[in-house]
N, C-alpha and C positions, 0 to 999 in steps of 0.2 A: 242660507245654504252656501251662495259666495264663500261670503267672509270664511265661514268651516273651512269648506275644499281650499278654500287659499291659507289659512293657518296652520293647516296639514300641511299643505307641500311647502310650505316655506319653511315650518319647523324642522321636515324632516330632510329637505337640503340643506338647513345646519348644521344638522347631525352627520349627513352625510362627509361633508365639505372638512369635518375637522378630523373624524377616523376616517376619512380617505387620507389627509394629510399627516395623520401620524402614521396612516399604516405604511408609505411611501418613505415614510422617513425608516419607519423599522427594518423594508425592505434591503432597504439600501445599504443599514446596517450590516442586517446578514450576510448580502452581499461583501461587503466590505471585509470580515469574517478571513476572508482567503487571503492566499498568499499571494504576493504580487507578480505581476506579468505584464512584463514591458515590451511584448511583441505585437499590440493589439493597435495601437495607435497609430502606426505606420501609413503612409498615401491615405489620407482621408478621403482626397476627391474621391479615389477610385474605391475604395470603400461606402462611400455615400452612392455612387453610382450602383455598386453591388445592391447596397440597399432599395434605394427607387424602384433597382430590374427585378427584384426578389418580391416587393410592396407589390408592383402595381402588373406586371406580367403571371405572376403566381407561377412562377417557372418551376419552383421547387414539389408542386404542386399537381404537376400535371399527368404524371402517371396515373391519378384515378379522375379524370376529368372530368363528368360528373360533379362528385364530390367539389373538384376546383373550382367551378363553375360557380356552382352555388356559396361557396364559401367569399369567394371573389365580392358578391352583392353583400355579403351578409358584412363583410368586413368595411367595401366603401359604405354602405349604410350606418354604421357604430358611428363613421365618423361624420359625413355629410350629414345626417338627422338630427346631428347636433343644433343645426338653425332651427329645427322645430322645437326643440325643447325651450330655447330662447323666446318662439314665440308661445310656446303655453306658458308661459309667464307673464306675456305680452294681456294671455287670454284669461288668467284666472280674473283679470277685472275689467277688462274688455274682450269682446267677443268677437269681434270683428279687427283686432289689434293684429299689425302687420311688421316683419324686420322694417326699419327706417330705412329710407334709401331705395331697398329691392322691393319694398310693396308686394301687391300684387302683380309682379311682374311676370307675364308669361310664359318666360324661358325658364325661371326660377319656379313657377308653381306647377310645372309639367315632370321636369327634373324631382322635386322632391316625389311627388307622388308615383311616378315612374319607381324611383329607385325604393320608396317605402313598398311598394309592390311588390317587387321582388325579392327585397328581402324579407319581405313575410315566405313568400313560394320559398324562395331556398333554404332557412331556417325549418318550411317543414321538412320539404326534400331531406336535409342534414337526419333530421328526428327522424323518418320514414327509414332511413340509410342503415340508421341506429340500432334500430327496432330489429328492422330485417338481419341485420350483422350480428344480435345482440348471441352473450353466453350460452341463454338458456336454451338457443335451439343448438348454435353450432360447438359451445362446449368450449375450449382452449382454441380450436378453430377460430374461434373470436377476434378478430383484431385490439376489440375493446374487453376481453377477457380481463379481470384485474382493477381498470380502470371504475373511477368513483362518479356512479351512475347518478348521485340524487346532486351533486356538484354541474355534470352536465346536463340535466332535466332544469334545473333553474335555469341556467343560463338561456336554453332551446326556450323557456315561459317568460324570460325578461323579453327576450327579442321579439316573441312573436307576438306580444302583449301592446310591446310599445309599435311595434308595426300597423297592430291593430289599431290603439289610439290615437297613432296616425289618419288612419285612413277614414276614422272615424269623423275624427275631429272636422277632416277635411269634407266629409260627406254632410256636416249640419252647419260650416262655412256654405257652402253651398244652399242650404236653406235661405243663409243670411244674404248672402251677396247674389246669387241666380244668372250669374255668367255659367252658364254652364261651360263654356271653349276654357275657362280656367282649371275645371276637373272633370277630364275625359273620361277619369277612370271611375270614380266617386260619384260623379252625377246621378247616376243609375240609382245608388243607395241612397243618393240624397233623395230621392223622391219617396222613400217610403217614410220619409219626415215630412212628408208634405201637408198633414193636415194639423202638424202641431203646432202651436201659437209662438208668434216670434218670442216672446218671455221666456217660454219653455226652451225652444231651441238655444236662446244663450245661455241658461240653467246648466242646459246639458253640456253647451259647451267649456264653460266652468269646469265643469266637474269631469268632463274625462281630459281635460287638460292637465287638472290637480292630480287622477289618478294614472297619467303619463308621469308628470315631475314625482311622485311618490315611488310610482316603479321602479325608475331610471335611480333615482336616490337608493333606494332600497338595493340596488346592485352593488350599486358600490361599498354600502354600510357592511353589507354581505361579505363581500371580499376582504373589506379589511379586516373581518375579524378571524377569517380563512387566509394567510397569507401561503398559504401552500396548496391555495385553489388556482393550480397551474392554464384550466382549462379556462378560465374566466383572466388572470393578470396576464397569460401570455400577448393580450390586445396591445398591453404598452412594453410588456420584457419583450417581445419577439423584435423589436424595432432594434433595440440594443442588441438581444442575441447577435443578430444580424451583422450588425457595422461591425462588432468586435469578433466576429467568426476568425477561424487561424489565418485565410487566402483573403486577401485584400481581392480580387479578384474576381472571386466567389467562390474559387473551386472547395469544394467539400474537404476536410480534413483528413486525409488518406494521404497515400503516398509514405511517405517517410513518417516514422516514429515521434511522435512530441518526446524532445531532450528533456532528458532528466533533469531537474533546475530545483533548486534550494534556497528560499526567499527569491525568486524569480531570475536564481542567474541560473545560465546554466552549469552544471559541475565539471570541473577542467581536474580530469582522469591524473594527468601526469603531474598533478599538485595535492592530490587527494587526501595528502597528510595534513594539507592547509585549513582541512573543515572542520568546522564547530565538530564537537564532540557531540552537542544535542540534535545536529543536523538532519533530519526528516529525509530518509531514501526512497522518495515514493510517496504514497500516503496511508498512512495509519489510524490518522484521526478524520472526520469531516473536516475540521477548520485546514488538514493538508493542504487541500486542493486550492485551485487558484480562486481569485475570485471571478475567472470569468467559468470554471467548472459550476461553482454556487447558482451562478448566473442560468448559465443551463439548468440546473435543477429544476430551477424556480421558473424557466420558462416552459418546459413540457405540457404539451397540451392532453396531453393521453390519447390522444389518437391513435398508436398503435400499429400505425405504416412500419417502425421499426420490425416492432414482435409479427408482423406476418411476414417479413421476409428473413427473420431470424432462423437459419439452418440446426442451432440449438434450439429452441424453440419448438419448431415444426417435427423436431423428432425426438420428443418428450423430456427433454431436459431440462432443468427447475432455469434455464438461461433465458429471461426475455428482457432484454434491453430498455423497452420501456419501465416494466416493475422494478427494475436496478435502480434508475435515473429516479422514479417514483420512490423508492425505498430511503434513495440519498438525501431528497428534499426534502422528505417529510422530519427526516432525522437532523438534518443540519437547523429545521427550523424551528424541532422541539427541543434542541440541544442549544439555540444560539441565547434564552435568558441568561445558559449558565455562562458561556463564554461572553457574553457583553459585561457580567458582572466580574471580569475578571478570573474568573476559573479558568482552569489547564492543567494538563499536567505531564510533565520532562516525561524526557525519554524512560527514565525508571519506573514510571508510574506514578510519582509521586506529586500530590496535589502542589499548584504551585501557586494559588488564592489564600488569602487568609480568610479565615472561617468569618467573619465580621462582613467580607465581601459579598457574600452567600446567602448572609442570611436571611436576605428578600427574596431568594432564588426559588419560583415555584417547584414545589416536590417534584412534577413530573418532569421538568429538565435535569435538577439533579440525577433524577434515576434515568436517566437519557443518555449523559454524561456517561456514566457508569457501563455504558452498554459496547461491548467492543465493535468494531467499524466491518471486520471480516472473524467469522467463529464460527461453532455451531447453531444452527437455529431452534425453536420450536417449530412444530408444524411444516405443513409446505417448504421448503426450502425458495419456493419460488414467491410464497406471499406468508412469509415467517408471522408468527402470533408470541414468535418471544425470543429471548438469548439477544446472539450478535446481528448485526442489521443486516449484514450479507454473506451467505454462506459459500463457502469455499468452494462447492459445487457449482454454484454459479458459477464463480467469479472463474474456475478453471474449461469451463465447458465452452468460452467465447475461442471461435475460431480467427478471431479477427478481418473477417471478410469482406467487412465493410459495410455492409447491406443497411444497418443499422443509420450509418453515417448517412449512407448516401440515398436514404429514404424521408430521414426527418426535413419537415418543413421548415423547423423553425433553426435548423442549422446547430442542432445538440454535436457534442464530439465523446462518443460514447465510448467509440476504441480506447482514445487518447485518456481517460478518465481507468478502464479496465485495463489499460497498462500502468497506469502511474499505481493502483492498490497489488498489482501482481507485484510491481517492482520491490513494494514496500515487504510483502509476504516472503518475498526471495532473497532481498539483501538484507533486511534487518531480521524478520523471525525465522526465518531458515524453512520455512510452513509451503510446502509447494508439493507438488504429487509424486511419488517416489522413484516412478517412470524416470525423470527428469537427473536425478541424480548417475543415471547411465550418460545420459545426452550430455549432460558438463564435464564428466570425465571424460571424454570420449576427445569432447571440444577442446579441454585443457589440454589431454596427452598427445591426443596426434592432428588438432586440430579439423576434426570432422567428424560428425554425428555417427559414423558407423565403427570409428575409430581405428581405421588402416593405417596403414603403415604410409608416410607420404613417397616413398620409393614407389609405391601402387600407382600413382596418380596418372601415369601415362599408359596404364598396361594396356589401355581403351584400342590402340595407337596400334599395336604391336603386328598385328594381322593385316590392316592397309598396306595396299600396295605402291603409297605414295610416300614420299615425307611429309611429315609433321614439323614445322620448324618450331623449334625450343630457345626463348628467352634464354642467353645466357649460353647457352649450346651453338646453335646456328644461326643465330641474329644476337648483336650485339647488344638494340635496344628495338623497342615498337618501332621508334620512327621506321625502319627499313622496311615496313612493312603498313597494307592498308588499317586491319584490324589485327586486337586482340580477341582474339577466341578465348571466352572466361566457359571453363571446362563446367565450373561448379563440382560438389560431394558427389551429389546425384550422378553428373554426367561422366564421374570419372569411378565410381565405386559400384554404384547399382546398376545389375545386369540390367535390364529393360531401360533406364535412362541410358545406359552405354552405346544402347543402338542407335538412341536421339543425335547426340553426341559423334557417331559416324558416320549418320546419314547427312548432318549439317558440314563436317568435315569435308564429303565426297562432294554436297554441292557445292562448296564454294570453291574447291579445286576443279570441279568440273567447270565453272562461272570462272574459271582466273582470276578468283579474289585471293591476294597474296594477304597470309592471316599469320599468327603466332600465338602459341599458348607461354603461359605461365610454368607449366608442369608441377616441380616440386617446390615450386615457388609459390604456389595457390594455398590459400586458407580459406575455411569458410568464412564467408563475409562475418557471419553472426547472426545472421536471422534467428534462428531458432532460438536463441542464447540472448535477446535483446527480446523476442515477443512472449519470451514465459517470462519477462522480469530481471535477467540479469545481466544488467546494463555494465556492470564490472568486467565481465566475460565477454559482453561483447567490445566492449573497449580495445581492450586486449587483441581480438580476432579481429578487430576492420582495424585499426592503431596499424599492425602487422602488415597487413593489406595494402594500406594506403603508404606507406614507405616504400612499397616494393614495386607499386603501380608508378610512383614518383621517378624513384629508382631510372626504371623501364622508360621508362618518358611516356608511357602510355595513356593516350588524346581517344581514339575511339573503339570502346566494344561490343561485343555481340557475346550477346550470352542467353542458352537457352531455359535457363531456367526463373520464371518469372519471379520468385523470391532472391534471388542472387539480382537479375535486373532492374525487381526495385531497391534493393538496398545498395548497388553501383550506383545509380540515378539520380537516389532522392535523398537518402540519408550519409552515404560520404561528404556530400555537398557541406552538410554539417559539422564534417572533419577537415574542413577548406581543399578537399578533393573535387574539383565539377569533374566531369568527363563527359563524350558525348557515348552514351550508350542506347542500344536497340534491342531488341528482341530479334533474335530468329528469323520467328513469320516476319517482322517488318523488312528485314534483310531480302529474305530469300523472296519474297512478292515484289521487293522492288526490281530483282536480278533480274524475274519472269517477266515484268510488267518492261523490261530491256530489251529483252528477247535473249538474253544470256543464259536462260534457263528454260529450254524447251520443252513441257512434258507431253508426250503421244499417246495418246487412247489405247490401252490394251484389246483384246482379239473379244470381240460380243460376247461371245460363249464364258468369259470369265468373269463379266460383269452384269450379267443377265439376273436382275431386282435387287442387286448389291448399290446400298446407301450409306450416306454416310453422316454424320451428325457431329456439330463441334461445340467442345464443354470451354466456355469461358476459365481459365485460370484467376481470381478473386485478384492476383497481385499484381493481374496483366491488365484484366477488364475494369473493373471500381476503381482500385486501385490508382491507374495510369493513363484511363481511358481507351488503350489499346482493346480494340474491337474491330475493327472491317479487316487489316491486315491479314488474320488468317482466314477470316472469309473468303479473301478476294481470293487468297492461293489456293483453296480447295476449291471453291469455283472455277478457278483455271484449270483443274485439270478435266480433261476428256476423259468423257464416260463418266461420271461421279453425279449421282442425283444427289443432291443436298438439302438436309430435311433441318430445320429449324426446332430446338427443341424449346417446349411453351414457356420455362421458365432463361431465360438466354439475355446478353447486352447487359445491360445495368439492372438487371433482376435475374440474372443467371444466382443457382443453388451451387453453394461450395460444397466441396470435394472431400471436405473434411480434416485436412493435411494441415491448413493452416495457424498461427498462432502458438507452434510448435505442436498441435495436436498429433500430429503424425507421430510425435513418439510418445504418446499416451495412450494407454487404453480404454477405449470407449467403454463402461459398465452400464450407464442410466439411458435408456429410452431406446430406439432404435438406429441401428452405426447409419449416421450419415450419407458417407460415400454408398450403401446399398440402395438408399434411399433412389441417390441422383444416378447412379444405375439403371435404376431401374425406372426411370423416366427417358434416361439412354434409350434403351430397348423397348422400351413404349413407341418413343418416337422412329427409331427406325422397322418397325412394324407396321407406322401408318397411323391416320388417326384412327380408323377401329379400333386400337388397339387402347385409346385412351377414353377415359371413365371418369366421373367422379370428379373431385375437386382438392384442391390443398387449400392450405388455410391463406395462403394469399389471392387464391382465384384461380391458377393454373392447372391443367388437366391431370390427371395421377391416371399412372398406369394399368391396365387390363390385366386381368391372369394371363393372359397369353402372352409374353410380352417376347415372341421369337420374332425377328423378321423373317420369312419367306424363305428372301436369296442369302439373307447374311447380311450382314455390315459392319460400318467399323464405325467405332467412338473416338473421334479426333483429338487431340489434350494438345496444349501447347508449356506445360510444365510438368516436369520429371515426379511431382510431387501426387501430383491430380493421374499422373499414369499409375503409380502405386495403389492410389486407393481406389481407384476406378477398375482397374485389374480386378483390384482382390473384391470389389462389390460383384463383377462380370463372375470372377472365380465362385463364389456361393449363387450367384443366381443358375448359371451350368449344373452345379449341386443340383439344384433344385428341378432341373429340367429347366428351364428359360436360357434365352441366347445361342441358344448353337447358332455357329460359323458367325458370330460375329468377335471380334479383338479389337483392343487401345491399342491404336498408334499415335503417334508425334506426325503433327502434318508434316514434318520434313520426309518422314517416311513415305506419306503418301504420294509427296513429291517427288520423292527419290524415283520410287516405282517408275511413275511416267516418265522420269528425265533418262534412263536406266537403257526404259522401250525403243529409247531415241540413238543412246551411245554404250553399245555391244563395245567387248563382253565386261561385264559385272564382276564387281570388285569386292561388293559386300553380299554376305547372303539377302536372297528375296526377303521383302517383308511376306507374310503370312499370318494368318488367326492363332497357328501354333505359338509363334513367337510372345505371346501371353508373357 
């Protein structure tokens, strides 16, 4: 019986050890597959450090802590348990066979059995999690909605299997040796071996040693033959994911836009006649992508932190980040026989293999091949059963928020992958939502999405009773001055941002911050024109920008609106413009936090159960990590109760505006912006008011959802007031929210600074003012 149980595990570690090593090679392949990118190697130390802190802190991890906790064991165990696997080897012909060197060493046989412990408990905890989380009860609620359930059920049986014969192994060591101080934990069960014959007890130990090395073999033979079983390879991709993330640093992939690049340069706009003619704008094909996009694929664990905090998603649209990222790998890696054999094919379509290359090529990659990247689907658009791998519903329904990005463990970059196939859809198929062709005109003729006249751009101005100094008019260049005031579209075109825009004017004349706008000098950055894909267009509008900013000598801005602030910030940077720019709130809280900005408590009677609630802006929060700054200034004002709402910080619900959706119209599943609305008005009702649950765990709102006394929904972007407005606008339809209004915390600052320095210049803020 020996000699069997050790013929077995030794055969099937053969087997294992050589489709492990070829499947590692294939991997690598496919990987390989992508197009290059030469931004990944950069400060290794400090990349390696990322890594270690990401390893062995599980920082990325920690928002369901629980979950981290247990995953933590389950993951040092994969590796540390390794020495017992060494030693059933030791055991398939001895039975009492120990590592050389560590023996029976104390510190060593407490630790193993400690950590085998636990990672059995957390492995079930993981299952338990699973269970409870699972489809069938909670439906697309599901975090694990999608995800391939018999892929994760093996893995939950390898672990908790070899746990077992772990612990097993070590409870009939115990028979053998009878130190019990060596197995604190085991000894117990050793004893119900107590009447078996020592023959028998190394019998047994044999054999559940043999069917330790067979299981642990069998995992891996498994996998190899599954190379797109992400939830089992992400053990050794997620190390790589990791160091090769975009921020050496570790910060998440947000902020500025990944540049357009073509075989891994970037495209240099003012040469653009210079590029290949078969030049790839975007991606079109799988092999587009880079290969550390491939990378990502291949490392998702399905987990599903993405799709619960996916604001598509959560309001029935075919959009979940995870199933995209799932949809991509599966297809890059039924498609990568035909492209290692040489298949492709140009820009025209046309095959660019000889037929002789092929013709090992299994059928189902051919017909892989065949399958367009973005089309119509069969079925679900969300989990397609046929056509193109990703449907254009998807692909336009991502607000670009971040959530996605800044939820995954393993450091996927989901945005940056859904901008590079928009890009491809807009510049090369002309294939994008017809909405859109208003917004480029609009962008091309006058330089802003509403398409005013730029003579318009100061009319904001016209009613103050102060001056406005103007670039070019009454300052010569910024330097004569501390800030540029960046007006933005919004701040200068849309009546409700206009107010934003003059209440920040009033404070900082009121604060003696000597400022200067741009006027007819301003363009829009390009946001909008850059996140639906057309990197040409925005070239154009920040190119423009950045000449005029140079021009001006202009060092540091204040601009309110958080899309204009990240693309000042983070993506001119890219156009060799740095500047120091800020946000608003960070301005105006530091004025307060001077004492240059004094706001006074209004008269009781007018604040009597009036609250107030602040909506993170996506480009402000995720984005930049900008978060306490408007807290702190709406906590500074007297009289304001300030109500947290459950979904806020680096899990606040976007607005909906984002990723140019603002000028799209929403048809599929329920508008967004009503959604986070209407968790506004939950929350400023109180928690009675909230019920029930979202699919990431946060409260949903009560049919009642009025507050009392009234309140206001705070926004710190001109974008997030638009759609916040018009969600507040149908819920009032509806009977819900009276007396409550979206202001701009400058507003609400104004108010109190206002109470202090009679008489007023600009009208009251008000709930009218809607």
């Amino acid at each position: 019986m020996q000699y069997v149980a050790a013929a077995v595990a030794l055969g099937v570690t053969a087997l294992g050890l050589v489709v492990l090593t070829d499947a590692i090679v294939r991997i690598v392949r496919v990987i390989r597959l992508g197009q290059p990118d030469r931004t990944r190697k950069d400060h290794p130390r400090q990349r390696a450090a990322t890594l270690l802190r990401e390893f062995l802190a599980h920082n990325r991890m920690l928002k369901r802590p629980v979950v981290a906790v247990a995953h933590w064991f389950v993951m040092i165990g994969f590796f540390l348990l390794v020495f017992t696997l060494i030693t059933a080897y030791g055991q398939l012909f001895d039975a009492r066979w120990a590592v050389p060197l560590i023996g029976h060493w104390h510190p060593y046989e407490w630790l193993m059995e400690l950590i085998a412990s636990l990672t059995l408990v957390s492995i079930l905890t993981l299952a338990v999690i699973r269970q409870v989380s699972h489809p069938r009860s909670k439906g697309r609620g599901s975090r694990f909605f999608g995800s391939t359930f018999w892929q994760a059920y093996y893995v939950e049986f390898t672990i908790a299997t070899i746990a077992t014969t772990i612990l097993l192994i070590r409870a009939l060591e115990y028979r053998l040796i009878g130190d019990a101080s060596l197995f604190p934990l085991t000894s117990y069960v050793g004893e119900l071996f107590s009447g078996m014959a020592t023959a028998d007890v190394e019998a047994a130990v044999h054999v559940v040693a043999a069917v330790k090395i067979v299981v642990s073999w069998l995992f891996f033979t498994v996998i190899s033959w599954h190379l797109a079983m992400g939830v089992a390879w992400h053990r050794g991709l997620a190390f790589f994911n990791i160091y090769f993330k975009r921020n050496a640093d570790g910060a998440v992939a947000l902020g500025a836009a990944k540049p357009l690049t073509v075989k891994g340069e970037p495209v240099d706009f003012e040469n653009i006649d210079d590029l290949d003619e078969d030049a790839s704008l975007g991606v079109g094909k799988v092999e587009d992508f880079s290969w550390k996009g491939l990378l990502d694929f291949s490392t998702c664990t399905e987990c599903g932190r993405c799709q619960s905090q996916c604001p598509a998603w959560h309001t029935d649209k075919p959009l979940s980040p995870k199933l995209l990222v799932m949809q991509l790998r599966d297809h890059a890696h039924a498609k990568a026989p035909y492209l290692l054999a040489g298949g492709g094919k140009d820009m025209m379509g046309e095959e660019q293999a000889m037929p002789e290359q092929l013709a090992g090529v299994p059928a189902e990659a051919l017909a892989e091949a065949d399958r367009a990247l973005v089309g119509p689907t069969e079925g679900d658009p969300a989990l397609p059963t046929g056509g193109a791998v990703i449907d254009p519903d998807v692909l336009w329904s991502c607000t670009m928020c971040g959530a996605c990005v800044e939820q995954c463990p393993v450091d996927i970059e989901h945005v940056d992958h859904i901008l590079d196939l928009r890009r491809y859809q807009t510049l090369i198929e002309t294939e994008f939502p017809s909405e859109l062709n208003g917004l480029f005109k609009n962008l091309e003729k006058s330089g802003n999405p509403w398409g005013m006249s730029a003579s318009k751009r100061m009319e904001w101005a016209k009613d103050l009773p102060f001056e406005i100094k103007q670039v070019g008019v009454d300052v010569e260049s910024l330097d004569e001055v501390d800030w540029l005031f960046w007006i933005g579209c919004a701040g200068a075109f849309e009546d409700r941002a206009k107010k934003t825009t003059q209440a920040v004017a009033e404070l900082l004349h009121t604060a003696g911050v000597s400022f200067a706008v741009l006027g007819d000098g301003e363009t829009c950055t390009g946001d909008p024109a850059r996140r639906s894909g057309n990197e040409f267009l925005y070239q154009q509008l920040a190119l423009q920008n950045v000449e005029v900013l140079r021009e001006t000598k202009a060092v540091r801005v204040v601009s309110t609106c958080a899309h204009c602030f990240n693309t000042l910030k983070n993506e001119y940077e890219q156009l060799g413009l740095t500047l120091e720019v800020v946000h608003h709130t960070q301005l105006l809280n530091r004025l307060v936090r001077e004492g240059r900005l004094t706001p006074v408590a209004p008269p009781e009677s007018e604040v009597a159960g009036r609250a107030v609630t602040y909506h993170d802006p996506c480009y402000l929060g995720r984005h930049n990590q900008v978060y306490e700054p408007p807290r702190e200034l709406v906590g500074a004002l007297p009289g304001v109760e300030y109500r947290e709402m459950p979904r806020s910080g680096s899990t606040s619900f976007c607005c909906g505006a984002g990723g140019a959706r603002m000028w799209m119209e929403e048809r599929i599943g329920k508008r967004i912006n009503n959604d986070r609305t209407q968790e506004a008005l939950a929350t400023l009702a109180g928690p009675g008011a909230l019920n029930g649950s979202h699919a990431d765990g946060s409260a949903s709102p009560g049919t009642d959802a009025a507050p009392a006394g009234g309140g206001s929904i705070a926004v710190g972007c001109p974008f997030c007031r638009v759609m916040l407005s018009d969600g507040l606008t149908q819920a009032q339809s509806d009977g819900q929210g009276e007396n409550v209004d979206v202001v701009d915390v400058a507003q609400l600052l104004l108010a109190g600074v206002r109470r202090g320095n009679q008489p007023h210049t600009v009208d009251q803020v008000s709930p009218a003012e809607n």
